[in-house]
N, C-alpha and C positions, 0 to 999 in steps of 0.2 A: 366267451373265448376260452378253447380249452388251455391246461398246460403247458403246450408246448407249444403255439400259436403267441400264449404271451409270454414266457420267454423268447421265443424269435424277435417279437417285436421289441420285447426292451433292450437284447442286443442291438439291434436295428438303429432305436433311438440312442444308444451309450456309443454306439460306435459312431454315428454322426455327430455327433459332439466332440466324441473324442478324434476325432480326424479332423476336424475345423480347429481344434486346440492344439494339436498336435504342428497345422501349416502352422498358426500363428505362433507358438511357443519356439517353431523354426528361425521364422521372420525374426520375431524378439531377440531370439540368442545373436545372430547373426545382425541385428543392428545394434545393440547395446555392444556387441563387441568392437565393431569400431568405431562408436560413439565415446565410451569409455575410456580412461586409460586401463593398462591391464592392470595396476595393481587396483584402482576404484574395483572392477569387476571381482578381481575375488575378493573383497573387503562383501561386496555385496552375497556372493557365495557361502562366505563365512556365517553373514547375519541369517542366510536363510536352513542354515546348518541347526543353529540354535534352537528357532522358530518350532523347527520338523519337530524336533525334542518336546516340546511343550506342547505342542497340537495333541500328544499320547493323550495327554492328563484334561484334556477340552472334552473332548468325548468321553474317555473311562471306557470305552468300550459298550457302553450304554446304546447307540443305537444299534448293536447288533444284538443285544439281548433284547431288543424291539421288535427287530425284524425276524427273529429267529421264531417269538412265543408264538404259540396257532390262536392263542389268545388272550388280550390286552385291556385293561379297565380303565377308565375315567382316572380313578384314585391312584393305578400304573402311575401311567403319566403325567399326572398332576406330580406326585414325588421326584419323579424322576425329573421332570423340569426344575422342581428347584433344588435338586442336586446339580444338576447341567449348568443351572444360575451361578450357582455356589463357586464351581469349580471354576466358572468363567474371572471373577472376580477373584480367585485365591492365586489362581495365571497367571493375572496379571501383577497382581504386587507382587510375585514373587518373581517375575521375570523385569519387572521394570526395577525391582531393589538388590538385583545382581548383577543389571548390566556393568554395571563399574567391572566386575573382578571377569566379566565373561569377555569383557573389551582389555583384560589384562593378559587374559588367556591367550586369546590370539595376536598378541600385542598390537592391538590397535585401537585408537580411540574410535574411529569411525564405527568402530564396531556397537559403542556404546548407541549412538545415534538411532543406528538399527533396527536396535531388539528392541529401544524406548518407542518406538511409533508403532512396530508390531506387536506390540502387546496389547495396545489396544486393540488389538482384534482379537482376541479371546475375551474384551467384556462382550462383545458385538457377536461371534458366533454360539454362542451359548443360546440366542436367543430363536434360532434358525433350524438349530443341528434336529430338535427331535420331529419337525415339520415334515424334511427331508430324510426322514429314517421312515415316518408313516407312509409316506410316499411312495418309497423302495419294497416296503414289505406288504403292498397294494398293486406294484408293478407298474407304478403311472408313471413311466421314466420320460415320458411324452414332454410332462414338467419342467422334471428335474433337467431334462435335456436343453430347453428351451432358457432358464436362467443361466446352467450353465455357459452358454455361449454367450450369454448380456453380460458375463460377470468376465469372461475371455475379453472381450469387446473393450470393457471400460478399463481392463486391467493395461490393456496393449495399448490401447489410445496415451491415457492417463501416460504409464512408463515412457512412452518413446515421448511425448510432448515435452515431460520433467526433465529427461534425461538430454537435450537437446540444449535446453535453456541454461539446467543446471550441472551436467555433466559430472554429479556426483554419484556415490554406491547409494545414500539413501533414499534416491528415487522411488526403489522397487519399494522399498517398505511403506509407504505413502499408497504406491501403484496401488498394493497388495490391501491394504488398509481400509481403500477407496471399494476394489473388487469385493470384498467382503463384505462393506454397508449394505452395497446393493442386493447381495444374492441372501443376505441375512435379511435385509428387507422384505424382500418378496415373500421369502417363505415363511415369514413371520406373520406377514397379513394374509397369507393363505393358510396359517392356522390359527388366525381368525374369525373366518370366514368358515370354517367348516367346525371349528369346537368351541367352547369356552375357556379360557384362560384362566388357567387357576394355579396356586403355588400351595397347598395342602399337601403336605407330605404325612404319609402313615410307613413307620418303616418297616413293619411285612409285608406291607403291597412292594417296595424297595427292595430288600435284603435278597430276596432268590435273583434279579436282576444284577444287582451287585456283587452275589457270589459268582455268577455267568461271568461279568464283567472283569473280573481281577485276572481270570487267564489270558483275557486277550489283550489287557494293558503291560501282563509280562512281557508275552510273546511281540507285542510292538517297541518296545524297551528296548528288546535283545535284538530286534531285527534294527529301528533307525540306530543305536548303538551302533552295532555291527556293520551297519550300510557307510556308516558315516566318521568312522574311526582313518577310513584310509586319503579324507580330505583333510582331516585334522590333523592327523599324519604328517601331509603334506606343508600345512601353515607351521606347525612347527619343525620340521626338518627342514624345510624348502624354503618355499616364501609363500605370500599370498599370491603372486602371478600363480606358481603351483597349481592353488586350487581354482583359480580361474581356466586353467586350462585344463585341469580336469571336468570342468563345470561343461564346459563348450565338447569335449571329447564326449561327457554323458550326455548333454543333450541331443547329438545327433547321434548315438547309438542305444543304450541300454535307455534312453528315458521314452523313448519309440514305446518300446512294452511297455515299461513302468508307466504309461499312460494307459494303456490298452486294458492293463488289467483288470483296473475297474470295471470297463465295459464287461468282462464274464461273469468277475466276483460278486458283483451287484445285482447281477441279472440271474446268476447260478444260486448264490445264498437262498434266497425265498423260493426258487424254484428246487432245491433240492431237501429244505424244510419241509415241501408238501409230501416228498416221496420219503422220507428220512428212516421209514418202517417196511420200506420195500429192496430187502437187499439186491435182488437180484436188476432191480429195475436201477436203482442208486448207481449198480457199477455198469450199468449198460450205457447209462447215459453220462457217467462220469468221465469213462473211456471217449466216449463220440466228442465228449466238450474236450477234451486233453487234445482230442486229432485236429478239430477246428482253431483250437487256438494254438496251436502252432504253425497250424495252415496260413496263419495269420499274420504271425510273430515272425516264424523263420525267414520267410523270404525278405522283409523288411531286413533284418541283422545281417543274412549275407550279401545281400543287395552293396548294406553302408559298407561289411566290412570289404568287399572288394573296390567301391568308388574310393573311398575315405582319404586319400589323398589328393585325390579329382576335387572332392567340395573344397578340403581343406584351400587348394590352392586359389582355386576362382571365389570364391567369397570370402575370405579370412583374409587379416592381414596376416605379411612375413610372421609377424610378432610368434603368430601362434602356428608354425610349422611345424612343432614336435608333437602337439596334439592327433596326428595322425596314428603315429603308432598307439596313440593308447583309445584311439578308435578301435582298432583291431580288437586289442585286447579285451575291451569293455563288450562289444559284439559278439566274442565269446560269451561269455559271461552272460550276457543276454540271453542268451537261447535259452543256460539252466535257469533264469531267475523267472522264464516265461511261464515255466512247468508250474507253478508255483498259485496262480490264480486256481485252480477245478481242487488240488490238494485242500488250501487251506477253507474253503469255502466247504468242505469235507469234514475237515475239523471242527472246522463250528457248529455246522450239524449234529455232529457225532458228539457235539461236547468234548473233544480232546483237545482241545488247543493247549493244553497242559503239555503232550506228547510235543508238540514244536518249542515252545519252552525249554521245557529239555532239552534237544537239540539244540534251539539255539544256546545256553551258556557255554559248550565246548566249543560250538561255532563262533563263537566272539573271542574267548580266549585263545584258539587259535588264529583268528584273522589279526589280533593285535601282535602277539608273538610275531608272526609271518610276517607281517606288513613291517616292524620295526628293525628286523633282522635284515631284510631283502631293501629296505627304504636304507638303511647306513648303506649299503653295500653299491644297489644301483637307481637311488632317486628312486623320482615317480615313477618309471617307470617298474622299480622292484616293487613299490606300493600296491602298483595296478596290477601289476600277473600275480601278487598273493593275494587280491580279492577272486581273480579269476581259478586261481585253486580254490580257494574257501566255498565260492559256489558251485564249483563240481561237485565237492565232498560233501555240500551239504543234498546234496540231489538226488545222489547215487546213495547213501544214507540216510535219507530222507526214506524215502518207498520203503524199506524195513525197518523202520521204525514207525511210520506214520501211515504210508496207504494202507500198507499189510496188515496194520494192526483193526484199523476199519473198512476192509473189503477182503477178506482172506480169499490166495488162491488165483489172482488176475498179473501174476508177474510176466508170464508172455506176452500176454493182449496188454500192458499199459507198455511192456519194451516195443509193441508192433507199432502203437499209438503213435508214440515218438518219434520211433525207425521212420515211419512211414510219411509226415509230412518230411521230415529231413531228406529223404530221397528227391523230394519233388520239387528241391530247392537246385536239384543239378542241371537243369537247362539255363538258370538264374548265374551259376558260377561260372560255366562256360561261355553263356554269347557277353554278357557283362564285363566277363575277365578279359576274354580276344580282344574283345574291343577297348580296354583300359590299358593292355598289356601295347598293341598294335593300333593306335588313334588313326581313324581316317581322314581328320582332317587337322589343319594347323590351330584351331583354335578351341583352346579346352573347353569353356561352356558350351561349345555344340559337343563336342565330342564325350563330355559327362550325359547330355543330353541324350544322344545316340544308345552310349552304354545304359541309362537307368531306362529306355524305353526298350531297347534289344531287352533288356534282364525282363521287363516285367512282361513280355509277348512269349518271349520265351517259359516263362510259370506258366502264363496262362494255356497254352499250348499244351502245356506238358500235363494242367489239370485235365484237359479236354480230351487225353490220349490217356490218361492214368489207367493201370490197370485197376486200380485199386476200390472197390465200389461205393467206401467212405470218402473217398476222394471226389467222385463223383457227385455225391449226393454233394457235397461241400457246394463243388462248383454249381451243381441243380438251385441249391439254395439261395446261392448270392445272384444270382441271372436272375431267378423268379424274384428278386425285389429291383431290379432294375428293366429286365427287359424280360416278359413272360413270352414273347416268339424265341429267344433265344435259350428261355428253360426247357420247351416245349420239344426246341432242335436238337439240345443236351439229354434229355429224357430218351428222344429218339434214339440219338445217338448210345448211350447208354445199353439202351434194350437191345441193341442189333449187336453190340458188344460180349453182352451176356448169351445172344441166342450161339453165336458162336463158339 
């Protein structure tokens, strides 16, 4: 199977996982919200704030200097597993002998409860992580796709079952605890079954991976730092309800992408490794992944931002009615942070991930300034629109510092990139707006319903008619894995388009 065959397919398989994660991470949000009370939920919000932070130092960025190498030894791996060991077990006592002051932090004890049960899941994935890194940089997402959704499965079961009985925040962490034996399991005995098990460390075979490794444990630092400064914000200016409702606002806007990503990053990394000494072909096809993956991302974010008071109403309690606007907002925000998978998957190749680093420190110290200044002034709400600047600025800032610096010369064709799925989001704001703006009928679950099937007939329409002939081939692409008579009719379609 050539290149491009198996990237298709491991998008193919990342993205049906991630869309089966994505309904149930819906369902979850939306039953744990009124299962919970709201202050339990952002208590739970809190602890998973923590967790994100510590997960940096699980990895070290070690499986991407796996997946990155064209070639990898026995003695590699053997070191680097029991670095991965190492670190598993250094996680954990450090995160289980902080929780006292990290539960003082957010003044909560619940908070302490937390981070103690999710810590043990950093002895537990250390044992998994470099199985699923060989995996990735072999293109066998077939796999990884298939645990991934056992580990969705026990995690949602597990949660809503706990959460039921016991109605408290430290459910998730147990959930979460549970979902990790499992998938750390599988992939454990599936390397196995294909290597020998060794903990032999040599540290030159180690040292070039580790030097790879320290750019991209900064670059994750400054990025969950930065991501995660404007809920912490919010616990201590606000309350914890705050971050709860922040929690439920990202889930059904900005965490859409922030799931999706993977699905490019994962599948882009190793396939942009093999071309990494081919400039011309690198931005050919970097451009094509930037148009598809917005083709992907956009319509989802303006989709939510025009419902978002339609869900808000019919599935949410009252409680959480202000959550609406920072739908909005967060949905902005979204679109720039979507840009952001085909970039950094660029860097890693390039070995620049130093270049985001750098961006990111001004990027952190201004989203704290912003966030602090606009938080006295207008709440969460001033929290959330200084994130929504910070990711403008890091976007539009971004491409001159970072694309340009590894593809010189493509700043029209990566603005057309852009321009051009976001055009084709305008059938999606019109029939979805009418219809949210002018309901046809008295009861809003049909009429959410109405509006999210008008928006998404109307995209698809609008791909079908596209002038645009990346556009095309988009839609060419996604028919031919569902339905090849209706590839075959778009192909047609297509040619008669062009002959004109």
């Amino acid at each position: 199977m050539d290149l491009r065959n198996k990237t298709i397919q491991a998008v193919k398989w990342n993205f049906l996982s991630t869309a089966l994660g994505t309904v149930i991470g819906i369902v979850q949000l939306w039953a744990l919200s009124r299962i919970l009370p709201t202050h339990e939920y952002g208590v739970m919000g809190a602890a998973f704030i923590v967790i994100q932070f510590f997960n940096i130092f699980i990895d070290f960025g070690i499986s991407s200097s796996i997946v990155r190498s064209k070639t990898v030894t026995e003695l590699e791996l053997s070191s680097l597993y029991a670095i991965s060991v190492a670190l598993g077990v250094v996680n954990f006592i450090i995160a289980f002998g902080l929780s006292p002051w990290i539960g003082e932090f957010f003044k909560s004890e619940e908070v302490v409860v937390q981070v103690r049960i999710m810590a043990f899941t950093f002895l537990l994935a250390a044992f998994g992580q470099q199985q699923r890194a060989i995996l990735v940089r072999e293109m066998r997402f077939n796999l990884i796709s298939i645990v991934a959704v056992i580990t969705l499965v026990v995690n949602f079961v597990s949660i809503i079952v706990l959460a039921l009985i016991f109605r408290k925040a430290w459910v998730a962490s147990v959930a979460a605890l549970l979902g990790t034996a499992v998938s750390c399991g599988i992939f454990f005995v599936q390397g196995l079954r294909e290597r020998k098990l060794s903990f032999t460390f040599d540290w030159p075979s180690a040292r070039p991976h580790l030097r790879y490794a320290i750019s991209l444990v900064g670059d994750s630092l400054i990025n969950v730092v930065s991501v995660n400064t404007f809920p912490v914000l919010m616990a201590r200016m606000v309350s914890m309800t705050a971050i709860g409702g922040y929690n439920i606002a990202n889930g059904i806007s900005i965490n859409l992408i922030e799931r999706l990503k993977p699905v490019l990053t994962q599948a882009l990394f190793p396939a942009f490794a093999k071309i990494q000494d081919d400039g011309e072909k690198l931005a050919r096809n970097f451009l094509l992944v930037t148009t598809f993956g917005s083709l992907v991302n956009f319509p989802l974010l303006v989709g939510t931002f025009i419902t978002s008071s339609a869900i808000l109403s019919c599935f949410f309690k009252p409680e959480w009615a202000f959550v609406a606007d920072l739908v909005k907002v967060l949905c902005l925000a979204g679109m720039f942070r979507s840009l952001d998978p085909p970039v950094i998957s660029l860097l890693l190749v390039k070995a620049k991930m130093y270049l985001n680093v750098r961006l990111g420190i001004p990027k952190l110290v201004l989203g704290i300034a912003l966030a602090t200044w606009l938080g006295t002034r207008f709440g969460i709400h001033g929290i959330v629109s200084s994130f929504l600047v910070v990711q403008a600025a890091n976007t539009i800032v971004g491409y001159f510092v970072m694309v340009r610096s590894c593809l010189p010369g493509i700043g029209l064709a990566y603005l057309k990139s852009v321009l051009m799925p976001l055009a084709q989001t305008l059938p999606i704001a019109v029939v979805a707006g009418l219809l949210t703006v002018f309901p046809p009928t008295a009861y809003p679950v049909v009429n959410l319903g109405l509006a999210v099937a008008g928006g998404a007939l109307g995209y698809v329409a609008g791909l079908w008619f596209s002038p645009f002939a990346t556009v095309r081939e988009f839609l060419q692409l996604g028919l031919r894995n569902v339905s090849p008579r209706l590839a075959r009719m778009a192909e047609h379609h297509a040619g008669a388009n062009s002959e004109r």
